[in-house]
N, C-alpha and C positions, 0 to 999 in steps of 0.2 A: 407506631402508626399502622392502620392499616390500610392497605395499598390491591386495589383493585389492578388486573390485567386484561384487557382485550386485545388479541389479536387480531390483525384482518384482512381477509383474501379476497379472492377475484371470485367475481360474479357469476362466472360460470361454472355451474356446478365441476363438473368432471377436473375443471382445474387445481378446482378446492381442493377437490378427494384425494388429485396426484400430490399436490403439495403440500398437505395437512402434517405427514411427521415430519417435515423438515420445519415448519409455523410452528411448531412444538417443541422441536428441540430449541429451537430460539429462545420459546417461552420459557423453557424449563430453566435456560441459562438466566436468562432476566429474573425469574423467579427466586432463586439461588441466590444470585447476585444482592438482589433486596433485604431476602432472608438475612442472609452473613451480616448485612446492617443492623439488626433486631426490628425487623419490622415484619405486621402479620402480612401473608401474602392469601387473597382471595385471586385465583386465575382460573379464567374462564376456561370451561369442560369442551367447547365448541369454537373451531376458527369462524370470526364473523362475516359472511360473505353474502347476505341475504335479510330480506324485512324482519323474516320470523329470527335468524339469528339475533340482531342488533335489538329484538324484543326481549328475546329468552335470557341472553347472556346479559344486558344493561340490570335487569329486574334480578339476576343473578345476586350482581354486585351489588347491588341496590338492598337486595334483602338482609345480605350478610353485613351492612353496615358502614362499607368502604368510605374512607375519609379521603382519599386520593388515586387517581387512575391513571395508571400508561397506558398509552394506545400504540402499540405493536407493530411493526412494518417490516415482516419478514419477504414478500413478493408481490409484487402489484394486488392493489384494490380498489375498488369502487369509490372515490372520495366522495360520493353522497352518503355509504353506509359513515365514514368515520361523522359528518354533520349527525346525522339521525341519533347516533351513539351520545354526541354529546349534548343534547338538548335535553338528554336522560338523566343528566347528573347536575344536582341543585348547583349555583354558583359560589356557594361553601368547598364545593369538590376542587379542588384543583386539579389540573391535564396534563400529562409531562406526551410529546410527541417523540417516538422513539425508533431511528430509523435502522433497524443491524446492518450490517458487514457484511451483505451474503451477494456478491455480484453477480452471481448464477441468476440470480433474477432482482427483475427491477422493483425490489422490494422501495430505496430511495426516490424511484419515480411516485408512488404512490406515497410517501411522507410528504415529497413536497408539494404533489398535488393536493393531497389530505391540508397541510395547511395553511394552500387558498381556501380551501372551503371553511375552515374554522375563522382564516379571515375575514373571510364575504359574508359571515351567521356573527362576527361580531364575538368568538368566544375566544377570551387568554387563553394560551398554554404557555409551555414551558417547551424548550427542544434540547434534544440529543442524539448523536449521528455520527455511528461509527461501532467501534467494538469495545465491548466493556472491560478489555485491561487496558482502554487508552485514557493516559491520565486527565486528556481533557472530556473524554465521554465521564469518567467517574466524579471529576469536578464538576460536569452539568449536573447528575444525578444529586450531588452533594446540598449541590446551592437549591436545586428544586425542592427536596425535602426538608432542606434546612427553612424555608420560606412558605413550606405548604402546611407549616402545624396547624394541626386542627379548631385548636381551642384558641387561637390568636385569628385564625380567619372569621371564625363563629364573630370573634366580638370585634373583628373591623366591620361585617356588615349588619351589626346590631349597632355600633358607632354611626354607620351612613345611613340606618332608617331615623337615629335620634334627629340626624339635619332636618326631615321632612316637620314641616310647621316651625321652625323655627325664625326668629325673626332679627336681621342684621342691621347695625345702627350705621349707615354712610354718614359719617356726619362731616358733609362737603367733599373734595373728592381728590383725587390721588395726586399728589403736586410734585414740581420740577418735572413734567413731561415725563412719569414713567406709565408706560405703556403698558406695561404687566401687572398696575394697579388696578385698571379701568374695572368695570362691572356692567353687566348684559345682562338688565333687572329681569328681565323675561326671561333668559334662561337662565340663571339661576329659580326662578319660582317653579318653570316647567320640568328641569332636570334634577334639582337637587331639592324642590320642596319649599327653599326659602323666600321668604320676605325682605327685602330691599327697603330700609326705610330711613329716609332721607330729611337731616337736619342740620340749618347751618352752624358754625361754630359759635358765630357771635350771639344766636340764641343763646348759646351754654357760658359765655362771656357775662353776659346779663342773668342767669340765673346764678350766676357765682356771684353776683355782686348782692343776692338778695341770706346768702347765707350765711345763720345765724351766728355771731362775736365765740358765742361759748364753743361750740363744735369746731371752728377754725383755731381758737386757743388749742384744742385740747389737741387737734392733729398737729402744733408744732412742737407743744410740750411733748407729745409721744414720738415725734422724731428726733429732739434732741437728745430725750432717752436714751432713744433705741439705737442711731445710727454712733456708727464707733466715732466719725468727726465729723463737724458740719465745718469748712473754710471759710465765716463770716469774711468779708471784705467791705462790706459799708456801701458798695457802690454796686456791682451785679446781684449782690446775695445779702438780702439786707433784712434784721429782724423785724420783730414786733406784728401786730394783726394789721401792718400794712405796708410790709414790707413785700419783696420780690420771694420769697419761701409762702407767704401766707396767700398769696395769689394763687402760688400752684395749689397749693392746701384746699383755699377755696372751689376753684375750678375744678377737682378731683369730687370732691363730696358734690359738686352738681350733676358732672357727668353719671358719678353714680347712685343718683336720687334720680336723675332722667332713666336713666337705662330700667333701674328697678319699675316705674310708676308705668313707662311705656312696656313694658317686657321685653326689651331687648336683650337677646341673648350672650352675642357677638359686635361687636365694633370696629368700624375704622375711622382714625381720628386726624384731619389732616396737620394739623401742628404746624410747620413747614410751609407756603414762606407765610400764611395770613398772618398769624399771633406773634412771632415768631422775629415779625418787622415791623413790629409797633412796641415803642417805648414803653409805654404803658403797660403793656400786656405782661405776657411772659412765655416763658419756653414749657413745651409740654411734656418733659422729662419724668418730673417728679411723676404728676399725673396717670402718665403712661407705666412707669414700672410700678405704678398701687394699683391699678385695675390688674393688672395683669398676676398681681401678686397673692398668696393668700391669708394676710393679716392686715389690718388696720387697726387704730386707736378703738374703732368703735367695735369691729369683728379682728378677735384675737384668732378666730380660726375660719375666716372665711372664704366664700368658694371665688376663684379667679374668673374675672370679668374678662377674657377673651379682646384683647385691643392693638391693634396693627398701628402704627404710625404709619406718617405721609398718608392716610387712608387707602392702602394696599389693599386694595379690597381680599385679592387673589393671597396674598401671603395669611389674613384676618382668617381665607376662609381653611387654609393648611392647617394653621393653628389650632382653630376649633375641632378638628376631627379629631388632631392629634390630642387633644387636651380629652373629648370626648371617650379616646383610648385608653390614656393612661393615668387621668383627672388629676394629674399636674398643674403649673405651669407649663408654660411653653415658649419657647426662645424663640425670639426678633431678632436680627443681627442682619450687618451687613457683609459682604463677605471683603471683609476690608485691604490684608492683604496674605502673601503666602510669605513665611521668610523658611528659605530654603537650606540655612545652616543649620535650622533643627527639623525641619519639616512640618511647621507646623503652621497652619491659617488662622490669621487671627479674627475673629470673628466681633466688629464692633458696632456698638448702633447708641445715639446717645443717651437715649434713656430709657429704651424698651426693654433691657433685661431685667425682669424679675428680681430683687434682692433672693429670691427664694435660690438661686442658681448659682450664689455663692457657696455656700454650705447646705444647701438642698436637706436641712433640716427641719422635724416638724413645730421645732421651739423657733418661733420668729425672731426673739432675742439671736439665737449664736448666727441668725445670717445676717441679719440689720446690722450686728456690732461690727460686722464686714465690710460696712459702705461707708464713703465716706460723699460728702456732699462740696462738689465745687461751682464755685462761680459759674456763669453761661458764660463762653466764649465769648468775646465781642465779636472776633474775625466771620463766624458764621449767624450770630443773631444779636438784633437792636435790642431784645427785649430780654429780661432778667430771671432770675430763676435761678435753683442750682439743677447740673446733672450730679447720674447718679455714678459712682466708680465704682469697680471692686473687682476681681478677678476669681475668676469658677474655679474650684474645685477641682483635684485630678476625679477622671472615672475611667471605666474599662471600656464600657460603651454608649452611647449615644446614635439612634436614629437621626438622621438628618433631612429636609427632604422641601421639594413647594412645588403647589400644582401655578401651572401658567397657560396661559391657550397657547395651540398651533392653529392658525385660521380658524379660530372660531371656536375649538377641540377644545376640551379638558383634557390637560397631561401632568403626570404626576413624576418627576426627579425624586429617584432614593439614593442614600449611600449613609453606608454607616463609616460611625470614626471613635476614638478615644481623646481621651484628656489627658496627655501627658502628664506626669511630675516634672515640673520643669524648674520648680523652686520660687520662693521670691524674686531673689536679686536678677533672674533671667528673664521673669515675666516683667519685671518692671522698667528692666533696658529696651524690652520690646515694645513696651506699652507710649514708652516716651518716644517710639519714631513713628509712631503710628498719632492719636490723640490719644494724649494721658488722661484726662480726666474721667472718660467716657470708660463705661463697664468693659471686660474681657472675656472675650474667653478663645483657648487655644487649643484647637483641634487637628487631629491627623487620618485623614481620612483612607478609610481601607480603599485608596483607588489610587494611580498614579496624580498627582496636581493634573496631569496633560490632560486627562480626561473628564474631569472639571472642566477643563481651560476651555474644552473641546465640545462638550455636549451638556453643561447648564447654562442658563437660560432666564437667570435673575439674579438682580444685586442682593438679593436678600434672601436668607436659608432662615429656617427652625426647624424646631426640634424636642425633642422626649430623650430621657433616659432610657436605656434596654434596647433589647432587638427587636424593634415593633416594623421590619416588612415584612412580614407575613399578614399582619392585621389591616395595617395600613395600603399593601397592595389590595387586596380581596374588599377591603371598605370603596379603592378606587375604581376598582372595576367593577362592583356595585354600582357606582355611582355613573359608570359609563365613560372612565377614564381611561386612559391609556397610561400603563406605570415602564417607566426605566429604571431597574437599579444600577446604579455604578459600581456599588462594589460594597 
């Protein structure tokens, strides 16, 4: 990477002038320090203390290419020069605020006054504050770089320009009192671009009743196929083109012959309790993990219909960035619970994970032969259907993450985690004290549980494969967000 330096001093000339080789041996150290990392170092020829500095030395860095900037805090400065400096650097750039170790002067006065002012102007940075063989100053330095790659920031804020014009299907609206679901159609359209467009369910009840005998065949024929077992039981999950499978069947090809006709991009569906508690009806499982997914009978390779259960709006709209990101699927889940002999959270929801996140292959065959289809619960719903089961795949890493408001805010929770190896026989003793039926998956998050416990902020997490905070913080702060990583 290369890696911009500004240093910056006090306003008054003569003070500059006495302190400038000591601002420099700092810098030199920082310089160094970057270097040893393999990274290019651009550091500025001039301590910034002044309009014409903060012009000469931004357009500096700015010429030579810099993909990321520390801002320098060896002795008191002007905390209007560090605002001016940063209004110079596109929001692709990331900031690391860097206070040294030198008490001789209040070089830490002016970091932290430095940033209120990056505060009050509304720009991220990153901080670090202290001396660079302190293992927690080189862990700041670590996590910042590790989170400011270039080419992952570039396409989170090319991910938050795709939102603008985009058009979101509410269809009815967040149920069981979650508060984290709601949607503020106005701000979303003013902030993020999007369109709010509102549809009740039982319209989409009634246009499934009008879809045609041979397409509803062919989606059950192709899940008997495909999926490794379906649990007939005659009474929750019941064959033929009119049975409790062909209902979801139907209802899935309306939603998505709606979505397509309207151009809806994104959805939330509220499933829970309207459909849900009617006999008749059915559970919106099936439904929800084939939009979400990317095959059907009719498209063996196609692109994933973005859909939130409970119509969460807020989690609908996590997913679409992330999907936007890594043009995946993208994980729903509940965070359902932690079991602390292995360390691991089990993350369940009942029918919003993607079959694609069992074997995250691009042959639909070897993740379908994964699932198996059981009965609807009676304990939770009147209405019939099967969910979907099956448990994820180990991996290294997974992004994890959901934006939720604070008064009114956009704020975005990250934390990355792995996919243990944990085996059959251990997932599956977990899976029966939790609900069996319903999909899995078993994650270990790079953070203590306590700090989960402690600072998120919704029943329900998604997710991408890989390390996408780098993309995904720079996409939210694009977007005017506020990002936390946990870890």
């Amino acid at each position: 990477m290369k890696i911009g330096i500004l240093t910056f001093g006090d306003g008054r000339k003569r003070v500059t002038e006495a302190s400038t080789p000591d601002c420099m041996r700092f810098q030199n150290a920082l310089k160094d320090f970057l270097q040893a990392k393999g990274h290019t170092v651009v550091a500025g020829n001039e301590v910034v203390w002044n309009h014409a500095t903060v012009q000469s030395q931004c357009q500096r860095l700015n010429k030579a290419g810099v993909e990321a900037v520390v801002f320098n805090f060896a002795i008191w400065s002007y905390p209007d020069l560090t605002a001016q400096a940063a209004i110079r650097f596109s929001s692709d750039i990331s900031i690391m605020m860097y206070g040294v170790l030198n008490p001789s002067y209040p070089g830490w006065v002016a970091y932290f006054a430095s940033a209120g002012s990056m505060t009050e102007i509304g720009r991220p940075f990153a901080r670090a504050l202290g001396d660079l063989s302190d293992p927690a100053v080189v862990a700041a330095f670590d996590g910042w770089l590790n989170d400011s790659k270039p080419a992952q920031r570039k396409a989170g804020i090319a991910a938050a320009k795709k939102l603008h014009g985009m058009r979101y299907g509410r269809f009815d609206g967040p149920s069981m009192g979650m508060y984290t679901g709601h949607v503020d159609e106005s701000q979303w359209m003013s902030q993020l671009g999007v369109h709010v467009y509102h549809r009740g369910q039982l319209w989409f009840w009634e246009l499934a009743q009008q879809i045609e005998r041979q397409r509803v065949q062919a989606g059950l024929d192709w899940l008997e196929k495909s999926c490794g077992k379906i649990k007939w039981d005659g009474k929750r999950l019941t064959r033929g083109p009119n049975g409790t499978l062909a209902r979801q069947v139907r209802l899935y090809l309306a939603l998505k012959d709606f979505c397509r006709d309207e151009g809806i991009d994104f959805c939330g569906l509220t499933g829970q309790l309207d459909m849900t508690e009617q006999a008749h009806m059915c559970i919106m499982d099936v439904p929800e993990a084939l939009l979400n997914d990317n095959a059907d009978w009719e498209e063996p390779h196609k692109k994933p219909l973005i859909c939130a259960t409970e119509c969460d709006s807020n989690g609908a709209l996590t997913m679409q960035l992330m999907h936007l990101i890594s043009g995946t699927p993208v994980l729903f889940a509940d965070m359902r619970h932690y079991f602390a002999d292995h360390d691991v959270y089990d993350l369940v929801n009942s029918g919003q994970h993607a079959p694609w996140f069992s074997r995250r292959s691009k042959d639909y065959r070897k993740n379908w032969e994964a699932v198996t289809l059981y009965p609807a619960m009676d304990f939770y719903f009147k209405a019939g259907g099967a969910s979907v089961q099956f448990y994820s795949d180990p991996a290294e890493l997974i992004t994890l993450g959901r934006i939720t408001r604070k008064k009114g805010a956009f704020q975005m929770h990250l934390v990355r985690a792995s996919l243990p190896d944990l085996g059959l026989d251990v997932m599956e003793g977990l899976a029966h004290k939790t609900t069996y039926t319903w999909p899995h998956m078993y994650v270990r998050f790079k953070c203590p549980p306590e700090a989960i416990g402690q600072h998120y902020v919704s029943n329900h997490i998604h997710g991408i494969f890989g390390d996408h905070v780098a993309s995904l913080t720079a996409a939210c702060e694009h977007l005017g967000m506020e990002v936390t990583v946990l870890g």
